[in-house]
N, C-alpha and C positions, 0 to 999 in steps of 0.2 A: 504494500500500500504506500501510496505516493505520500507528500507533507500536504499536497493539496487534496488530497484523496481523507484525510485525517481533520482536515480543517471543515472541506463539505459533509462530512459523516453525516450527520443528522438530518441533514436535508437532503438526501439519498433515501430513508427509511421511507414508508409506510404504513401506516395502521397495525395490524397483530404483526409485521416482520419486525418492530423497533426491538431490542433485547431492553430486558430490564435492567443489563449490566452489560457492560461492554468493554475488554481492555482490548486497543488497537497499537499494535505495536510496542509496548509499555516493558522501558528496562531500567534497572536499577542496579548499580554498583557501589561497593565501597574500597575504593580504593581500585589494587587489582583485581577485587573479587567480583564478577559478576553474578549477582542473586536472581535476577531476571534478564531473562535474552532474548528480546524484542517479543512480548509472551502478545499472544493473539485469544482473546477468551470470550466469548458468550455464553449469557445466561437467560432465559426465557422468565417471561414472570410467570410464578407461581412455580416453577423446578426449583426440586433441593439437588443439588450439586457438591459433592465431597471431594477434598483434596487429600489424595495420600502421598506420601513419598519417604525419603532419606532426610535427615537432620539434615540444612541445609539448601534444600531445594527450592527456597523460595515459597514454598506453602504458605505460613503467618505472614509472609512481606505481604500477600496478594490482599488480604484480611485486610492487615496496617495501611495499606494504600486506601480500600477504599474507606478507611477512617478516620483520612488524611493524616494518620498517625505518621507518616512516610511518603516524603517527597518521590517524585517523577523524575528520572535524568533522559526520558526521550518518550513518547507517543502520546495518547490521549485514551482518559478514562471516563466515560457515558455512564450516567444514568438516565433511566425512561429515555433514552433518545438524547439527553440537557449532557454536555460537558460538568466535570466532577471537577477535574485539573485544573482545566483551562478556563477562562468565559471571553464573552463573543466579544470582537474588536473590528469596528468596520469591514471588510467580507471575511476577516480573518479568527484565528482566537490567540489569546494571550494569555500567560500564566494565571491562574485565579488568585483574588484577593481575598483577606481575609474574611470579608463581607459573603461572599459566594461560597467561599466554601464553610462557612456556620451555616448557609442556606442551605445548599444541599444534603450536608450533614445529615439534616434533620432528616432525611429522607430513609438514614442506613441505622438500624442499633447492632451492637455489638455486644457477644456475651464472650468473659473472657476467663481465663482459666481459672484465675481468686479471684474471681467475684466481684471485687472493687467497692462492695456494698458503703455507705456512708457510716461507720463506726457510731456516730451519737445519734442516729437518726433511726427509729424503730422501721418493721418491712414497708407499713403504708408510708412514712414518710418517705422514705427512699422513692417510690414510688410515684408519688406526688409532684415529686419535687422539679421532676424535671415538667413535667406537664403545666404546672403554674408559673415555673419562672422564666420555662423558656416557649413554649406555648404559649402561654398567656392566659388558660384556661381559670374559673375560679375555683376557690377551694373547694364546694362543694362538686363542682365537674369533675375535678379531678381525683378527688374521693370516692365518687362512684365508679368511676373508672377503673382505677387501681385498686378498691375491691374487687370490681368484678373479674379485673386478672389474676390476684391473687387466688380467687378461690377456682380462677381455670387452673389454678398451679398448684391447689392444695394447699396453700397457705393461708387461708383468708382469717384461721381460729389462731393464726400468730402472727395478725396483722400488727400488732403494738409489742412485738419483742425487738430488743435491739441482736444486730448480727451476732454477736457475741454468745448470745443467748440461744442461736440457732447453730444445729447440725452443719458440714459444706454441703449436704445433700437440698438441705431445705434453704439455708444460700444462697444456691446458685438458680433453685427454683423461683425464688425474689428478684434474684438481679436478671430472670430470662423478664419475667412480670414488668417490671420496670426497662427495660427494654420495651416493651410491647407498648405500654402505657406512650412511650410517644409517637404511635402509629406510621413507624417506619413501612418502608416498600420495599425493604432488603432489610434480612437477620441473616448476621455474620456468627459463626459459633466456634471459638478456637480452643480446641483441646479441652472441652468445657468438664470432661469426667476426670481429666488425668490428677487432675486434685484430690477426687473424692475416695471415698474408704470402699474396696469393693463391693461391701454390702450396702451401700446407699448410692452406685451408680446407676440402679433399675429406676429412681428414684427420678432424676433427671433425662436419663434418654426415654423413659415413658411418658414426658412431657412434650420433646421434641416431636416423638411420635405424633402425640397428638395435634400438635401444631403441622402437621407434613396434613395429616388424614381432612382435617377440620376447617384450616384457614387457607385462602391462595396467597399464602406468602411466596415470595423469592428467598432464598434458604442459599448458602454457602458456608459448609463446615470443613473444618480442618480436623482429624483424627487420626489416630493408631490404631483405635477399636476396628477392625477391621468388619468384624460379624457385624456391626451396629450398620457400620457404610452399604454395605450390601442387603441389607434389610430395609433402609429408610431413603435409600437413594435412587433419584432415577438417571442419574449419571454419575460416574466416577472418574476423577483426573487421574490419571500418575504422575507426579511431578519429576522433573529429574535434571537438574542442572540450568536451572532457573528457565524450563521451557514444559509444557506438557509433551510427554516421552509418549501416552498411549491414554485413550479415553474413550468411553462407550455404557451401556447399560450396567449393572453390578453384574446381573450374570453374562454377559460379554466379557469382561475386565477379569472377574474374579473366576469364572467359569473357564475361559482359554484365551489367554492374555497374548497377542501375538509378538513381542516385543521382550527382546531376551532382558533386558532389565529392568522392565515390569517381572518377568519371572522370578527373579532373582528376588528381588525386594519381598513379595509376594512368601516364594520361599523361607527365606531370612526369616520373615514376620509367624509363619506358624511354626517356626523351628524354636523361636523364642518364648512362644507359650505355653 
């Protein structure tokens, strides 16, 4: 894809063909290291999409990027169709500022492997909080609200406990809730069990589930579970050297991976369990 080709993007699309996400040509380095190399990614709304791979392959940058957590050193990153990176500059686009990208921000939540939960703030405040102060919602709005997530999540009888007071199980079930309370159109999910104590990770991918079965979200997780990807996925990446190596359905991928280091990794991973 040309630079001009990157700049028209959006204005190419069409109605159902727009992807809900979109990385076009998108690379990232530190230093000598390149983490991504020239990665090309779509995502359809309402598909959950799993990223597996090697320590290293760029998987969480992909997450970080669209969290603006991590800068761009070359292509251009789409949401609904609207530049993430960039925004529009006479026929052109130009780096985003920081105005644009709190804008579209709003658009993405991320659940992250601890939680982040707000320590002096009980689960509904956590909850809230983003909804009133950067929403603008009032408190009673956002109170119904973030009830009503909490109790999709099981948590609504320990809406007034502080984090502290709760299990990582029940946690991260909070910090998925409060994610949702600001009515993103992409949830990002990195590594979000590798925290937890094995007997409380049914706990949170049973929620995930439910979010895949129930809601048309856009879904982009990052894991090691591999059973979990192939159960709740209707695509799987394999990442490998900051590019996707091999991608396709879970029973495509996981089923007869054609790509000797998709095997390999594959291998490696049930060798380890």
């Amino acid at each position: 894809m040309t630079t001009e080709d990157l700049l028209t993007f959006p204005l190419a699309l069409q109605g159902d063909h727009v992807p809900m996400v979109s990385f076009r040509q998108v690379s990232k380095s530190y230093g000598s290291l390149t983490v991504l190399d020239s990665l090309d990614l779509d995502v359809a709304e309402g598909e959950m999409v799993t990223i597996i791979g090697p320590s290293g392959s760029g998987k969480t940058t992909v997450l970080r990027m669209l969290m603006t957590l991590e800068t761009i050193d070359g292509g251009v990153i789409y949401i609904d169709g609207r530049p993430l990176t960039h925004m529009p500059k006479g026929i052109g686009l130009v780096a985003a500022n920081s105005r644009h990208l709190r804008k579209m921000r709003s658009n993405i939540g991320m659940c992250f492997q601890h939680f982040n939960l707000f320590p002096h703030m009980t689960a509904l405040e956590n909850c809230m909080e983003g909804p009133v102060n950067v929403l603008g919602l009032s408190k009673k709005e956002a109170r119904e609200r973030s009830e009503q997530l909490l109790a999709m999540v099981g948590m609504v009888d320990k809406r007034h406990q502080h984090p502290s007071c709760l299990s990582g199980g029940q946690q991260q079930r909070v910090a998925i809730a409060r994610a949702l309370a600001m009515r993103p159109k992409v949830m990002l999910f990195d590594e979000v069990t590798s925290a937890l104590d094995p007997e409380v990770i049914g706990e949170v991918t049973n929620v995930i589930r439910k979010l895949v079965a129930e809601h048309n979200l856009t879904m982009l997780m990052v894991t090691h579970q591999m059973g979990f990807a192939k159960d709740i996925s209707d695509r799987v990446c394999f990442f490998y050297g900051g590019r996707i190596e091999e991608q396709g359905t879970p029973e495509e991928l996981f089923g007869n991976p054609k790509r000797e280091r998709t095997q390999q990794f594959l291998r490696a991973v049930k060798e380890a369990v």
